[in-house]
N, C-alpha and C positions, 0 to 999 in steps of 0.2 A: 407558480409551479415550484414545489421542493427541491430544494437542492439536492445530489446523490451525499449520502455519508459514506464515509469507509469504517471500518473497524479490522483491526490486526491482532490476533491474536496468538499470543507468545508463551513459550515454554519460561516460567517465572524461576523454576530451578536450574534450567541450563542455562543461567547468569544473560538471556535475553532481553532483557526490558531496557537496555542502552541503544540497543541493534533496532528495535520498536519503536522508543521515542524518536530515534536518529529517521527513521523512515517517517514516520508521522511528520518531523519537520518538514521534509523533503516535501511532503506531499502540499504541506498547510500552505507553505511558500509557492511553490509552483500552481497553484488551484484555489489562491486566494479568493477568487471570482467564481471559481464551479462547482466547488463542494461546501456543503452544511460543517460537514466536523470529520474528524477524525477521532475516534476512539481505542483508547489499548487496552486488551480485554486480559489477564491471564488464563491460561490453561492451565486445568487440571491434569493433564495428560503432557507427559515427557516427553519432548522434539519434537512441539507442533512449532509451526510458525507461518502460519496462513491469514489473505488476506482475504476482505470481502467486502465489495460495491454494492451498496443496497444489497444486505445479505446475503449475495448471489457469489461464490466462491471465484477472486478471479487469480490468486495463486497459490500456491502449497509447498512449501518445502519438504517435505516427504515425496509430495508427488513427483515433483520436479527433482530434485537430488542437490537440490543447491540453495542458497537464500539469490531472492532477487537483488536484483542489481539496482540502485535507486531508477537508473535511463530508464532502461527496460523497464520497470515500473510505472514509471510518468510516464511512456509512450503507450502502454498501456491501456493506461483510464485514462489517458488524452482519446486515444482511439475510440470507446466507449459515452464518453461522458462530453464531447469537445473536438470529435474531429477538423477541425479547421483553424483549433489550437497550434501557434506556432510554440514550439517547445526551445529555441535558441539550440543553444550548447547540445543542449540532449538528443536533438536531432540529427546532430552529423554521427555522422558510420564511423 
């Protein structure tokens, strides 16, 4: 069975691709074992910053009004991809 991929794609002109690679770490670490890859895509398009599990949209900074938070990100596609995944740290409230 495939592993799920993520791919994050980023506003390259509003100086995002730090904010990108820094989540991509986040993820590569924590989901060493669950996911295939991690991809950083640029946008064409001004203040995108959205993410996508098997190209199925799981957040939007537009939509949402804020960027994710790395937690709430890994608890995320833990929920998704790993429910039974113990997350340490990023689990406490």
């Amino acid at each position: 069975m495939k592993k799920p991929s993520v791919q994050i794609v980023y506003c390259p002109k509003c100086g995002w691709l730090m904010r990108a690679a820094w989540i991509a770490q986040e993820l590569l670490t924590t989901f060493v074992d669950e996911i295939e890859e991690v991809s950083l895509k640029p946008s064409e398009i001004g203040g995108v910053f959205d993410i996508f599990l098997d190209q199925k949209i799981i957040f939007s900074r537009k939509t949402e009004g804020h960027f994710p938070e790395a937690k709430v990100l890994k608890q995320l596609i833990r929920d998704i991809i790993a429910p039974e995944k113990n997350l340490g740290h990023s689990d406490t409230k």
